[in-house]
N, C-alpha and C positions, 0 to 999 in steps of 0.2 A: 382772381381770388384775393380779397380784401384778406389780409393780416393784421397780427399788432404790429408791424413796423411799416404800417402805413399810416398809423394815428401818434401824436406827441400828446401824451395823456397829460402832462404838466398842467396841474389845478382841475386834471378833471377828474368826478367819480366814472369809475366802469364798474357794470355791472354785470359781472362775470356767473355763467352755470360755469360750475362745476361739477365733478364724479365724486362727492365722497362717501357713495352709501358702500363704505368701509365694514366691515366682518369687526361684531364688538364680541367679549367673550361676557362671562356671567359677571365680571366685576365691570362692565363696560369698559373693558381695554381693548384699544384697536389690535387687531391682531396680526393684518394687514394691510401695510401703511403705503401698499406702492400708489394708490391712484392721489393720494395726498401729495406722494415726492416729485406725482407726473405734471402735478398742476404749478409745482412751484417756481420753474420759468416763465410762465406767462405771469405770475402774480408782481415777482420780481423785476419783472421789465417795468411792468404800470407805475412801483414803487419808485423806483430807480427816475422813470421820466419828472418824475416830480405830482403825481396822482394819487387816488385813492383806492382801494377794491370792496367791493361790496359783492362777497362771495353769496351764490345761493344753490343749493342741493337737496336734496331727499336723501334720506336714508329707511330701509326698510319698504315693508308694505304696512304704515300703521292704517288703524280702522279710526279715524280721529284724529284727535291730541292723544298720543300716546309717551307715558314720560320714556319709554325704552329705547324708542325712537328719537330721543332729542337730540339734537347736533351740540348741545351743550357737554354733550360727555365726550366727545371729540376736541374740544378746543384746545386741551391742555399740550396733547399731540400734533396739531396741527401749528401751535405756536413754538414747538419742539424743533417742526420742519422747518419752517418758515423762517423760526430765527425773530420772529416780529411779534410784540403783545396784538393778540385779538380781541375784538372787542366783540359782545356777541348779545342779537337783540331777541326775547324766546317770542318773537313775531314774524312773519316774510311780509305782512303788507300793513295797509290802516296809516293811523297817525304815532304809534309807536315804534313801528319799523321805520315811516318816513321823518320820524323827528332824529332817531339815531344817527341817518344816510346826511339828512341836513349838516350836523354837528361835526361831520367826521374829516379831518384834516388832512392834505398831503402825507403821504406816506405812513396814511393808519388804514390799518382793515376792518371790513365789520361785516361778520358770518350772521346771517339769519337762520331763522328755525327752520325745519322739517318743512319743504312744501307740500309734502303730502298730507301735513294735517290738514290740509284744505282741498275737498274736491275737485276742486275748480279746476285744481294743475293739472291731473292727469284727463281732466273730460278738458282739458285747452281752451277755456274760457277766455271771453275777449275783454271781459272786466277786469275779470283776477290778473290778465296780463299788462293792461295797462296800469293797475294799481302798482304793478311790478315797476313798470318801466318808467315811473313818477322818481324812483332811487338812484337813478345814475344819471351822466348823460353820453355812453357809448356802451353797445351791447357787446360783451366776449362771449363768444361760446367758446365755451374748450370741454366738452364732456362727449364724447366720442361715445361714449358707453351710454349713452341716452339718447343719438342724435336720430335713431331710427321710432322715436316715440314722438308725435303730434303732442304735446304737451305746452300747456300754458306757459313755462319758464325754457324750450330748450327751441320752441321755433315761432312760437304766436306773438310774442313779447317781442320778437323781431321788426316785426310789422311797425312799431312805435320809435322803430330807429331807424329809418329810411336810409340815409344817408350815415347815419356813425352806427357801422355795427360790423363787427369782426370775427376771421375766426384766433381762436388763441393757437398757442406754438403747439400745446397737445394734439388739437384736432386737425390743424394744418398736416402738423406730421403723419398721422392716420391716414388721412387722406391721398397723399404723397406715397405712402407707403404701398397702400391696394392702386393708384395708379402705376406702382412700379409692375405689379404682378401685370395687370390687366392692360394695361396699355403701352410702357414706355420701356420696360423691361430688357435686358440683353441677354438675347437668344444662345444658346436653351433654356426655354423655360421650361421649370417642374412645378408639378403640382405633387404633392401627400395628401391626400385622405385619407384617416381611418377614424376609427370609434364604431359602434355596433350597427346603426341602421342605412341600409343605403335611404332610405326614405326621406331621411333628414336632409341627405346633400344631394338630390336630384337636380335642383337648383342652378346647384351650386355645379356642380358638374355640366350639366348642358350651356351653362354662361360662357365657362372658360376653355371649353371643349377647343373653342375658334382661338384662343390664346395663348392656349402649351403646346410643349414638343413631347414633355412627357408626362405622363400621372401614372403615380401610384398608390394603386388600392389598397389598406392596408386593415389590419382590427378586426373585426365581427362583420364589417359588412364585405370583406372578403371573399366568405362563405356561400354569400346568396348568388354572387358571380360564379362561383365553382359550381356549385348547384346545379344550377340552369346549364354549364356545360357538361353536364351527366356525371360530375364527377359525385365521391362519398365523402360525406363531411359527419359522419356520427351524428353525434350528440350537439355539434356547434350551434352557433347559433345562426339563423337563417330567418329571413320573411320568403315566404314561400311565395307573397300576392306578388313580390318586384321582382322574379326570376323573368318575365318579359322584357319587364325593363330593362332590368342587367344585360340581356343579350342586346338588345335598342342600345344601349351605351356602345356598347363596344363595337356594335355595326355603325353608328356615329360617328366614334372617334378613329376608325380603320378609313372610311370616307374622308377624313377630314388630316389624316398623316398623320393620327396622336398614336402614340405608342403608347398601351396601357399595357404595366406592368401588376403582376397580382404574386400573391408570395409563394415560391413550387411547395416548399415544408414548412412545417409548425412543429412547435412544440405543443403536445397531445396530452391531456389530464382527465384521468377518471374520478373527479371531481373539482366541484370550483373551489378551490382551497388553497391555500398555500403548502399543506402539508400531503398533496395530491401526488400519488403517481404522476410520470411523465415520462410519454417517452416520444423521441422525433421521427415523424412520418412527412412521407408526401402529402402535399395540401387534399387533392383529390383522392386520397386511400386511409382515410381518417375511419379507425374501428367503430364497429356498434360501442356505445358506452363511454365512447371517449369525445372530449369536444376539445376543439382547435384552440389556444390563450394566448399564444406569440408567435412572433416570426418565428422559423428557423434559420439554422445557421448559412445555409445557401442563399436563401431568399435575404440575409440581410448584407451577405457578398455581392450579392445582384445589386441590389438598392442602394450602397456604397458605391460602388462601380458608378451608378446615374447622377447621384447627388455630384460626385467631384468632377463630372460631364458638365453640369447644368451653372448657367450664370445668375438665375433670378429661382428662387424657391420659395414655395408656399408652403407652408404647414400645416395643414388643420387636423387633427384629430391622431390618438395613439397606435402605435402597431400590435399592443397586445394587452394586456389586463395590467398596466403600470402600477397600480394599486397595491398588488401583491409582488412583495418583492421576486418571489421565486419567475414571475410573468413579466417581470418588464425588462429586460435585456433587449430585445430588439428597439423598443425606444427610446434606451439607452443608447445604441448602438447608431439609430436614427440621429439622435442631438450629436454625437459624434461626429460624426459623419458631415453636417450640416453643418458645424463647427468648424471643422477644418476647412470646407470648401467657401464657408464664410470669410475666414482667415485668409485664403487666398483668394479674395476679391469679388467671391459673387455675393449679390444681396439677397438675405435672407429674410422673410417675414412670418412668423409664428403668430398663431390667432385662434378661438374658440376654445372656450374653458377648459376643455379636459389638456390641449396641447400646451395652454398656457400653463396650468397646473405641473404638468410634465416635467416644463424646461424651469421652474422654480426647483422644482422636487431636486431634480437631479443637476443643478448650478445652470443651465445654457445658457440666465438672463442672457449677461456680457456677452454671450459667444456667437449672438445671433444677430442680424441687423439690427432688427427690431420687433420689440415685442408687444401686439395692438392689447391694448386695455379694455376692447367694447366683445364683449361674447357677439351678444344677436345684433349689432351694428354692423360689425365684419362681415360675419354670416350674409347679412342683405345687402350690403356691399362688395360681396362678390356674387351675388345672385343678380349683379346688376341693376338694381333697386338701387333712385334716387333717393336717399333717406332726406326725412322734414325736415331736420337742423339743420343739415348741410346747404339742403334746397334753399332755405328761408334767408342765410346769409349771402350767396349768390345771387335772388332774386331784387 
């Protein structure tokens, strides 16, 4: 696996993707700046070697040239991070883009426009990418959060740098990171699931089935597990079509020596609300009228008890409606948990938006090994899916 501390960039341009389709507010102020801060050791090394960066990204879904979508209202921020004036061209390709890439000197940057104003990138075009690949002479990937998209700038453009082309410190570490879960990891390993559909993490679950000791089920698709083993779950939420499935899992993972864990009580609300009744019941004896929104307090003794068991930990998804503060104590309880067992040496890896969301909300960043930046990258990364980016720099 090619890195940057395989290449001495000294007098070279790199021509780095990055992640910065960054959350702007109505004044276009970034509003969160982590995948900016994630980029800024690979960009600092290039500098450092004596080279140049020639950053390129998408931001948004524009239909065009859209001016809302311009990476021009980013720059002021990103030179904030960086610490370094950006120089910034409102083109990615042609003789405009390539006359700026020409001129740009050891240890200067220079951010290009939106590649999504141009078709080309996201249909992976072999022109659009070689007009790319005219701007540097070593390709970095570092956008984790894009690696699972065939895209003209994140794996076609590869092809154009046979021999110089790398991943950056961000995507190494990704990568690094779901090999820890899935392959190299020190036993016990847990897996967390939660959020509302088993349907989304089907996946995901029969990948790693052969790679945990233990999983826990946790959130809305708790429900459809209980379901199918006859129990009552009110009003919660449920797919009635994966109640087969659900028992296929757990006949799976009993074959297979997984211990899956599902939560015994919930906290019970006669509506979705914050200012909802509640009261706690066993998971399976859940009233007409009432639907399941968090762990209970035994079930998050239980899952305490596993996490400070366990040496490698995955995280994907919440244990109850974190949204509402009155609902999110068990995943509160969860980052806790995962915290301290992180603290005393095992590795931790937190992944997929709503978890990520989570451990922002409630402080974990710092408390956790690591926390991946790619929603549906991760996701297919543990679904054990080769993603393009990744593929593209390896082959």
């Amino acid at each position: 696996m090619k890195t940057l501390n395989d290449f001495n960039f000294e007098n070279k341009k790199a021509l780095i993707r990055v992640d910065f389709n960054v959350p702007l507010n109505d004044k276009f102020e970034v509003t969160d700046a982590t995948r900016i801060v994630s980029a800024k050791p690979t960009i600092i090394k290039i500098l450092e070697d004596g080279g140049s960066c020639i950053l390129m990204s998408h931001l948004g879904r524009p239909k065009g040239v859209q001016d809302q979508f311009s990476l021009r209202h980013i720059v002021n921020k990103v030179e904030d991070i960086l610490g370094v004036e950006i120089k910034f061209v409102d083109e990615c390709v042609g003789e405009k883009a390539e006359t700026a890439a020409a001129n740009l000197k050891p240890g200067e940057i220079l951010l290009l426009e939106n590649l999504r104003f141009h078709k080309e990138e996201e249909a992976g075009d072999k022109g659009f990418s070689e007009q790319l690949s005219k701007l540097g002479d070593i390709y970095v990937n570092d956008a984790f959060g894009t690696a699972h998209r065939a895209h003209a700038s994140t794996t076609i453009v590869a092809e154009f740098f046979p021999k110089n082309k790398c991943f950056g410190y961000l995507l190494a570490q990704e990568i690094e990171s779901i090999e820890k879960v899935l392959k190299t990891g020190e036993k016990p390993v847990l897996a967390v699931l939660g959020g509302a559909k088993v349907s989304s993490k089907i996946t995901i679950i029969e990948n790693i089935l052969d790679k945990v000791d233990h999983l826990i089920i946790g959130g809305g698709m708790s429900f459809t597990f209980i379901k199918a083993q006859g129990g009552k779950i009110g009003n919660s939420i449920c797919e009635d079509d994966k109640q087969e499935l659900a028992l296929d899992i757990l006949k799976q993972a009993k074959a297979k020596n997984v211990q899956v864990h599902i939560p015994v009580d919930v906290v019970a609300a006669d509506k979705f609300s914050n200012d909802a009744n509640t009261q706690i019941v066993d998971i399976d004896k859940i009233p007409d009228g009432w639907e399941g929104v968090d762990a209970g307090p035994k079930s998050i003794a239980i899952f305490h008890d596993i996490v400070m068991e366990s040496k490698t930990i995955l995280w994907n998804g919440p244990l109850g409606v974190f949204e509402m503060e009155k609902f999110a104590k068990g995943t509160i309880e969860l980052g806790n948990s995962i915290a301290e067992a992180t603290k005393n040496g095992a590795f931790s890896l937190v992944g997929g938006g709503d978890s990520v969301a989570a451990v922002k909300q409630f402080g974990f960043e710092d408390k956790v090994s690591y926390v991946s930046t790619g929603g549906g990258a991760m996701l297919e990364s543990l679904e054990g899916k080769t993603l393009p980016g990744i593929a593209a720099i390896l082959e």
